[in-house]
C-alpha positions as CSV (number, residue, x, y, z in Angstrom):
1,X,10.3,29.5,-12.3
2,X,11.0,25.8,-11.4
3,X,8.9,25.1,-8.3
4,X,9.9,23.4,-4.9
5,X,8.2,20.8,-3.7
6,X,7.5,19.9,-0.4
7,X,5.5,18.1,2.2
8,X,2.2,20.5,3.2
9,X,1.6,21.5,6.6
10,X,-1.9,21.4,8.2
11,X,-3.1,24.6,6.5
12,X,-1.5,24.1,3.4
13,X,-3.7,20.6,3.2
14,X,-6.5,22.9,4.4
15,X,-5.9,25.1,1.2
16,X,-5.5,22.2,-1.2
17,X,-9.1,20.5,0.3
18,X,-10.5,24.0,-0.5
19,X,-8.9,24.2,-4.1
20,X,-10.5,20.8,-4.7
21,X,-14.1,22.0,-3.4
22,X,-13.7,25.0,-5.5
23,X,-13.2,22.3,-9.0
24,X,-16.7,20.9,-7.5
25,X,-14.7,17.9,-6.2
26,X,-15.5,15.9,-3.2
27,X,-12.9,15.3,-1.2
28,X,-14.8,14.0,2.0
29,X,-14.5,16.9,4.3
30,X,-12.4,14.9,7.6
31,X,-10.6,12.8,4.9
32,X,-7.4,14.7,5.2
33,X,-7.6,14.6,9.4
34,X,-7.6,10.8,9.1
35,X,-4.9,10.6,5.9
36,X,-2.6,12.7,7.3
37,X,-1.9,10.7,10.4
38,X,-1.4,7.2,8.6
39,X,1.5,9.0,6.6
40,X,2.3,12.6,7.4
41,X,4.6,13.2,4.3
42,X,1.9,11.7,2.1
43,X,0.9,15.0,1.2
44,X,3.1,17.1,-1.3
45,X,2.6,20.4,-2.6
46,X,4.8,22.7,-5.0
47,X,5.6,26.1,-4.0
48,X,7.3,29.1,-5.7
49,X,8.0,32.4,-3.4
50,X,6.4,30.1,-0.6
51,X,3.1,30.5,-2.2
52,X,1.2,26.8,-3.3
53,X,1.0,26.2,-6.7
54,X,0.0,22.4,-6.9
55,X,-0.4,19.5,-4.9
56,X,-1.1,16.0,-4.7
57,X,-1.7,13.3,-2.0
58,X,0.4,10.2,-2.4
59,X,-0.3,8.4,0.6
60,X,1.8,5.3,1.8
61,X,-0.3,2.9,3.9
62,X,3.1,0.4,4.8
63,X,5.1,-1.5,2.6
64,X,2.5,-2.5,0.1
65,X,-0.3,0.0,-0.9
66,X,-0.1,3.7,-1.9
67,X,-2.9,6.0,-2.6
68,X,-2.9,8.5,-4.8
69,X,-5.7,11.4,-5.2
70,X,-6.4,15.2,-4.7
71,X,-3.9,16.3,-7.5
72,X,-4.8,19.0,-8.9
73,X,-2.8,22.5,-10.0
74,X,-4.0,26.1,-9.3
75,X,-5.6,27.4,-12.5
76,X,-3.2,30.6,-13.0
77,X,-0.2,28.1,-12.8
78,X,-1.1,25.1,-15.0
79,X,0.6,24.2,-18.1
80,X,3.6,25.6,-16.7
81,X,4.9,21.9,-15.0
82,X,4.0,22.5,-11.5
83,X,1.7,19.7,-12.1
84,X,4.1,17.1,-13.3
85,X,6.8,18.1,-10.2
86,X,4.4,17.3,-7.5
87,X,3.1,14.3,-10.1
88,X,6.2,13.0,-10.2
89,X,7.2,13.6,-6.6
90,X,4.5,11.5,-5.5
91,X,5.1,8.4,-7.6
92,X,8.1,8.4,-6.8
93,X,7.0,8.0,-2.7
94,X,4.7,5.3,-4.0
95,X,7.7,3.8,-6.6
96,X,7.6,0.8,-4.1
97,X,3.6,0.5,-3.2
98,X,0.6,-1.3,-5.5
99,X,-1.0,2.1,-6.2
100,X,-4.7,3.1,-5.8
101,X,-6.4,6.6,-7.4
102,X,-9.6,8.8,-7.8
103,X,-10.4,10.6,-10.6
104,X,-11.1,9.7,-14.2
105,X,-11.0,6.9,-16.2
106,X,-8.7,9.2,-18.4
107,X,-6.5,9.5,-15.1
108,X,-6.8,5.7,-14.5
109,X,-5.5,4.6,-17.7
110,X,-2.6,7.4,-17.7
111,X,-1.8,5.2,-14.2
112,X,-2.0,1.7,-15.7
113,X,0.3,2.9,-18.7
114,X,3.1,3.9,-16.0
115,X,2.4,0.7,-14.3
116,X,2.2,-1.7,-17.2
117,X,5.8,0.3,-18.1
118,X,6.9,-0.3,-14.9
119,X,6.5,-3.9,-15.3
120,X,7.5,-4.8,-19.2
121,X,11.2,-4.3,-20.8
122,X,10.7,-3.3,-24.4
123,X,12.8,-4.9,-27.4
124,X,15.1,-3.1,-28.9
125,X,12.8,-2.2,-31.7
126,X,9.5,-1.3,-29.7
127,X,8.6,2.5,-29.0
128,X,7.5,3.1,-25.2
129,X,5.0,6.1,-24.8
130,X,4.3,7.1,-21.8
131,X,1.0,9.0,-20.7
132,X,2.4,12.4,-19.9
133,X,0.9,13.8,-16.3
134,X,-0.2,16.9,-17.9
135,X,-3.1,14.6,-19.3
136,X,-4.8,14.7,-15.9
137,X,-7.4,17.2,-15.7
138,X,-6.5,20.3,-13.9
139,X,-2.9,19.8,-13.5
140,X,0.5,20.2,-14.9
């Protein structure tokens, strides 16, 4: 079933801070009450039958610097693109912004491939790949 996806309310970013915990992540435990503020729809989540499936936090800090971090999929629902629809939803919020994220260096690269994309036109003759979301640990 195709998800929705959606800004999270307070206790939805309450559930994803404890879905991160529970991956032994440390997501600072009063990061989200000092995120939120700065951009209130920064936080994205995708839901089917209302229930959270995955989320991410793609936080805009004005017209030139994004953030992006905390995405992460619930274990029973990955591989099944839940992943790549809040992935997606949130670069697309940040399309405009010099991004910044946590996470791996496998996630970092995966970033800097989208970016360097972003930036070059291939020839007619080159082959663009592009790091697939799903790539990310714990999501998609």
């Amino acid at each position: 079933m195709k998800p929705t996806v959606r800004a999270l309310s307070p206790p939805e970013l309450a559930v994803l801070i404890d879905w991160a915990a529970a991956e032994g992540w440390n997501p600072g435990l009063d990061d989200a009450a000092a995120f939120r503020p700065t951009d209130p729809e920064g936080f994205i989540g995708a839901f089917v039958d209302n229930e959270m499936t995955a989320a991410i936090s793609a936080v805009a800090y004005g017209g030139n610097f994004g953030f992006i971090g905390l995405y992460i999929c619930r274990p029973d629902m990955r591989g099944k693109g839940h992943g790549k629809a809040v992935w997606n939803a949130g670069m697309a919020r940040l399309a405009a912004e010099r991004s910044a994220s946590t996470g791996s260096p496998r996630s970092w690269r995966i970033i800097a491939a989208r970016d360097s994309a972003r930036r070059t036109k291939p020839s007619a003759s080159a082959a663009v790949s592009r790091p697939r979301p799903s790539e990310a640990k714990g999501c998609a």
